[in-house]
C-alpha positions, 0 to 999 in steps of 0.5 A: 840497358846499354849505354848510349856513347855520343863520343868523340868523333874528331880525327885521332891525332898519330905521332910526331914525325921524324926529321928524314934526311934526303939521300942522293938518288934513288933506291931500287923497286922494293921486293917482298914474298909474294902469295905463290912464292917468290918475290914480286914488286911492293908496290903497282905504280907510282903510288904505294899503299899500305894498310896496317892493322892498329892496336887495341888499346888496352896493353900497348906498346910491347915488343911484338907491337914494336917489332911489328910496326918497325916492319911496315917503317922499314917498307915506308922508308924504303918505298918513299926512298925510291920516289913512290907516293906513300899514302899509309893508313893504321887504325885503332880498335878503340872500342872492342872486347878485349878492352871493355873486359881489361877496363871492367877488371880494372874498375876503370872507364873504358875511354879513358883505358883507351886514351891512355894506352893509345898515348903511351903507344903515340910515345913509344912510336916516336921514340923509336923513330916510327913514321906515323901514317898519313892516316890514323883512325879510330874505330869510334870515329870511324862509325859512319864509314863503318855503317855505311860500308855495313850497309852496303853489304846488306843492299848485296844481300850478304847480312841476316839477322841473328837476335839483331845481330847483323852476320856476313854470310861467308859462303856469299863470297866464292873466294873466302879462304885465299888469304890464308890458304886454310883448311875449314877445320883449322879456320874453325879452331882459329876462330874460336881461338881468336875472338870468333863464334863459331859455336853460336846457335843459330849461325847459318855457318860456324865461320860467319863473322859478326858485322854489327853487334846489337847493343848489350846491357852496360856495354857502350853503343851508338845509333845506327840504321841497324838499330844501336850497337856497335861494329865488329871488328873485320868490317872496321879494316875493311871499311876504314881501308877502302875508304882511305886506299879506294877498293884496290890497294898495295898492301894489307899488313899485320902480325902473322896471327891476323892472317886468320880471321882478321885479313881473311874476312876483311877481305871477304867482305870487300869482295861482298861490298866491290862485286868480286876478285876484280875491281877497275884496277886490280883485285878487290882489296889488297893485293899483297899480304903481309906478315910479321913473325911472333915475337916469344919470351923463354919461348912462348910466344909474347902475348897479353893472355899469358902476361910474359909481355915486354914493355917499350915503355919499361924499357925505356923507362929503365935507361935503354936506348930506344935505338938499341931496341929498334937494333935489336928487332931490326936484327931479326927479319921481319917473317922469322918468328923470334924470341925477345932475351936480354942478350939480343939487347945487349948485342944490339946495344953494342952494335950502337956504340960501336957504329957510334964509335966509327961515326966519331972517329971518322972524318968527313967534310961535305964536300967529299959525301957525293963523290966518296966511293965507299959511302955510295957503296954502302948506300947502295948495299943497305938499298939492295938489303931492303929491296930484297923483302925488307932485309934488315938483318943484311942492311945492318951487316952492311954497316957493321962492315963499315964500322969495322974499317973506319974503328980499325982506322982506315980513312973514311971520309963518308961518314956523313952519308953513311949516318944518313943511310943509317937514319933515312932507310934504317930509322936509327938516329947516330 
């Protein structure tokens, strides 16, 4: 028989935030790579909304996690820079099948699998200076918005039962495919490729994604009104994110590889559930998608199934600045796929110690930051960086230049506002 998981449903707790220190005036309207090329505003209004796809919690917290959540960190600070209210949503896939198999392998409780690496998670985004989200959601304490939203989808008319397993008809949705912008050969291949079942007898199409899967023998389930279970993956974005944002928000983020399936049918199935391309104020669910590039080790790409991860954790354990490695992520932009070596640390190591340097040697007074032409220069040049898609790489050539004048002894009496540029909009602590 399955196994009847009460569980906690408490609100996860993220991380402790770090102290952001208040900069004069205000940063220019953030800019990012737009669906048709180009660059178009982050953000609709006043208010900015961000979604981005959590971790599953069963090998946490490597690079590719690490360089992917500094992205949506470098976007958070620099919205709140110039004065929007950031409402930031992240959830956690505390319950899936990756983590059921890694805990099964490993003779250990799932939950307690779970626990463990959402923690060391929790650790590794405060050492390395990562806002949490105002929200941070678990799937197992997400149940009722999931069911609910499930059931939404069923009085539309989008489910049918497949051996009590609840599947979203995609071709319900006239605008499946608009996310990715992929042919239906490539969507299959990457289906199956990522967690889908696109063979499946029986499947009314190969792309059908399952919303609720009915309960099996020696897996964790929970009652619901179809029948006890537990919920897929897409519909838990899709539920946790409306719930949170509303039906129409700014920005759905993830790694490049979540473009498809993940953010493709998380999407379809709000247009299922909100009744199309359009909501009261915009497009169903997000209006802008972002993704970060992939993260390679010796060239193949850093993932669990070939075990060539690097660990936060293992680093820091061994001594590294948790600066020195957000520098060296922060080296790269954030769409540019990259690989992850020994020596990019030591350059970024060495890029800290020399801005530590130049931050020692220079001389400030507060009374001079405001009215110091050079730190408002550079101020206003790391703005103008992460204004245009979140350019880290130019943001930090910006504070190299500085370091280079004050370590060659010219007066640099701004010291103090180029330190707190550096740690309000860069998130490295000097």
């Amino acid at each position: 028989m399955a196994t009847q998981v009460s569980g906690s449903l408490a609100a996860m707790e993220a991380w402790r935030v770090a102290d952001v220190p208040q900069l004069p005036g205000r940063g220019p309207e953030t800019r990012v790579a737009g669906v048709a090329g180009g660059l178009v505003p982050a953000a609709a209004g006043p208010g900015a909304s961000l979604y981005a796809c959590g971790i599953t919690p069963y090998d946490a917290t490597h690079i590719g996690h690490a360089a992917t959540y500094i992205a949506w960190d470098l976007l958070v600070r620099a919205w709140r820079d110039s004065g929007h209210r950031v409402s930031y949503v992240q959830n956690v896939t505390d319950v899936d099948d990756p983590l059921l198999e890694r805990a099964a392998r490993d003779g250990q409780d799932w939950r307690e699998l779970a626990d463990q690496q959402i923690a060391l998670f929790r650790s590794d985004m405060e050492a390395l200076r990562v806002l949490p989200p105002d929200h941070y959601v678990g799937a197992v304490e997400a149940l009722p918005v999931i069911e609910r939203f499930a059931r939404v989808l069923a009085d539309n008319g989008v489910l049918y039962d497949l051996d009590g397993d609840q599947y979203f008809a995609r071709t319900a949705d006239g605008m499946f495919g608009t996310v990715s912008g992929l042919d239906p050969e490539t969507m299959i291949a990457l289906f199956a490729e990522r967690g889908g079942d696109p063979g499946r007898p029986g499947k009314k199409d190969p792309l059908d994604p399952l919303v609720w899967q009915a309960a099996r023998p020696a897996e964790p389930s929970w009652p619901s009104g179809f029948g006890p279970g537990r919920p897929g993956w897409h519909v838990e974005c899709a539920a946790i994110a409306t719930e949170y944002l509303g039906v129409t928000f700014d920005v759905q983020a993830g790694g490049t590889d979540l473009a498809f399936p993940h953010h493709e049918m998380s999407a379809s199935h709000a247009r299922a559930a909100f009744g199309g391309p359009a909501g009261p104020d915009g497009p169903v669910f997000a209006r802008l998608y972002l993704h970060a590039g992939m993260v390679r080790l010796d060239g193949e790409k850093m993932s669990k199934s070939r075990g060539n991860l690097v660990f936060v954790s293992r680093l820091l354990a061994g001594g590294v600045d948790p600066m020195a490695i957000r520098l060296a992520i922060l080296a790269r932009h954030y769409r540019e796929d990259w690989d992850w070596d020994d020596a990019g640390l030591a350059e970024a190591t060495a890029r800290l110690e020399r801005w530590r340097a130049a931050l020692a040697v220079s001389r400030a007074t507060p009374q001079a930051l405001l009215g110091s032409r050079s730190g408002r220069a550079v101020l206003t040049s790391v703005r103008e960086r992460l204004a245009d898609d979140l350019d880290a790489p130019g943001a930090l050539a910006v504070i190299d230049d500085w370091a280079e004048t004050a370590l060659a002894g010219a007066e640099s009496p701004d010291a103090a506002l180029v330190r707190d540029t550096v740690d309000a909009l860069l998130g490295i602590a000097l």
